[in-house]
C-alpha positions in Angstrom: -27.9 -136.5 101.4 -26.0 -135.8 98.2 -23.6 -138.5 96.1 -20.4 -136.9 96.1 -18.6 -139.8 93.7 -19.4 -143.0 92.5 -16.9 -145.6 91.2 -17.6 -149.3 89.7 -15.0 -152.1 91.3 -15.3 -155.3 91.7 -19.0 -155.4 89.7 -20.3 -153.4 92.7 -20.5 -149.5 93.6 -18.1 -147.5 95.9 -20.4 -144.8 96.5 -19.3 -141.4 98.9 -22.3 -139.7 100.9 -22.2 -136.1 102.5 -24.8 -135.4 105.0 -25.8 -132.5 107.7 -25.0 -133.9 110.8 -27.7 -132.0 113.0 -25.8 -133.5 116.8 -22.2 -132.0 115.2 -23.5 -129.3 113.4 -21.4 -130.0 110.4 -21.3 -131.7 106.6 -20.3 -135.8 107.4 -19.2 -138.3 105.2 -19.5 -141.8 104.4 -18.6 -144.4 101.9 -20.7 -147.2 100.9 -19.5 -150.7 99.1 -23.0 -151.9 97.5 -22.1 -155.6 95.8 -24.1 -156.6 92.6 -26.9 -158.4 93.7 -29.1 -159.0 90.7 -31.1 -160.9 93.1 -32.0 -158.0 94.8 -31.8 -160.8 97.9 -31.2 -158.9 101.7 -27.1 -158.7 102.1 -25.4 -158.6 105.3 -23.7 -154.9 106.4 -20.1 -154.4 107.9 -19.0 -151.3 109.5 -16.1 -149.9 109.2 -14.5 -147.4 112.2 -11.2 -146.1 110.5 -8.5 -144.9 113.5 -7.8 -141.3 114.9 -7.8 -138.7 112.2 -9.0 -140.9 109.2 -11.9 -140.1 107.4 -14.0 -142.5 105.1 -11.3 -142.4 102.3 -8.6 -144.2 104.5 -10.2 -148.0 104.3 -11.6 -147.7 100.8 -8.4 -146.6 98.9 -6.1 -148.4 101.1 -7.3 -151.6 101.9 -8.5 -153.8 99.0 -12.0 -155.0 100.8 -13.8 -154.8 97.8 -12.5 -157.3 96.5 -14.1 -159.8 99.7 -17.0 -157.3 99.7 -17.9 -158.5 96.0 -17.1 -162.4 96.4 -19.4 -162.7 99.8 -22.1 -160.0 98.8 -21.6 -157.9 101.6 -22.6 -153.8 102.3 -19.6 -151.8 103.5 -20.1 -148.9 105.2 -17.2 -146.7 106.6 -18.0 -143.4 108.4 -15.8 -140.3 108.4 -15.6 -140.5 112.3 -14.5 -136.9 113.2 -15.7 -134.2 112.7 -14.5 -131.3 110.2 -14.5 -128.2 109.0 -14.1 -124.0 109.9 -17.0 -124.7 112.7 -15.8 -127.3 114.6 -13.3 -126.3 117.5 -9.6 -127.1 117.5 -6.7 -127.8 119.4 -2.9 -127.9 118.2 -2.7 -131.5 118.9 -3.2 -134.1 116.2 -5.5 -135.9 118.4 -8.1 -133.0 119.5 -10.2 -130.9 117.7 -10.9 -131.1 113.8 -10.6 -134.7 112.5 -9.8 -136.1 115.7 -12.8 -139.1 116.6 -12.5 -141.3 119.9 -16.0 -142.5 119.6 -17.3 -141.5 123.1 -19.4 -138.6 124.8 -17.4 -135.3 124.9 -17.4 -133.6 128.5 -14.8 -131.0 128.2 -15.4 -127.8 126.6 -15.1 -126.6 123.9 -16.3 -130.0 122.0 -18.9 -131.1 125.1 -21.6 -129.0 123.4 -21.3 -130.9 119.6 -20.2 -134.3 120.8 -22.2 -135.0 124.3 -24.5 -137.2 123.2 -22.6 -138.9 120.1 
């Protein structure tokens, strides 16, 4: 995994992960909201699913949840939920294709061979 940024808000961490997906055969991303906890004390984990074509930037620029995040000490985590780049197939629709996500098994070509067993 690599740390692609890092920003302090709220006196926690927005962090943004990159990682080789080995089932999509592709670079995936995800942000993480780590709280302070000087306690080091286990904290509870939320996670995010943005809509059709977000990725993980959508929720934590938009939405403000840091803010809650920080004041109940609780781990974000929101997924980039499609998958992207050159590799993956696509379609002229919006919905199909490169940064389109439904969350279920593929069965139709040409994305059954990546997302079958998502």
């Amino acid at each position: 995994m690599k740390l692609i940024e890092q920003h302090q808000i709220f006196g926690g961490s927005q962090q943004v992960w990159a990682h080789n997906a080995q089932m999509l055969q592709c670079e995936m991303k995800f942000a993480v909201y780590l709280p302070n906890n000087p306690e080091n004390r286990p904290l509870g984990v939320i996670y995010w699913l943005s809509g059709l074509t977000c990725s993980e930037q959508n929720f934590i620029t938009k939405s403000g949840f840091q803010r809650y995040a920080s004041e109940h000490q609780v781990i974000v985590v929101t997924p980039d939920t499609s998958p992207r780049g050159e590799q993956v197939p696509n379609d002229v629709a919006y919905d199909l294709g490169q940064g389109a996500g439904f969350y279920l098994n593929a069965t139709e070509q040409p994305w059954g061979d990546e997302l079958s067993n998502v």
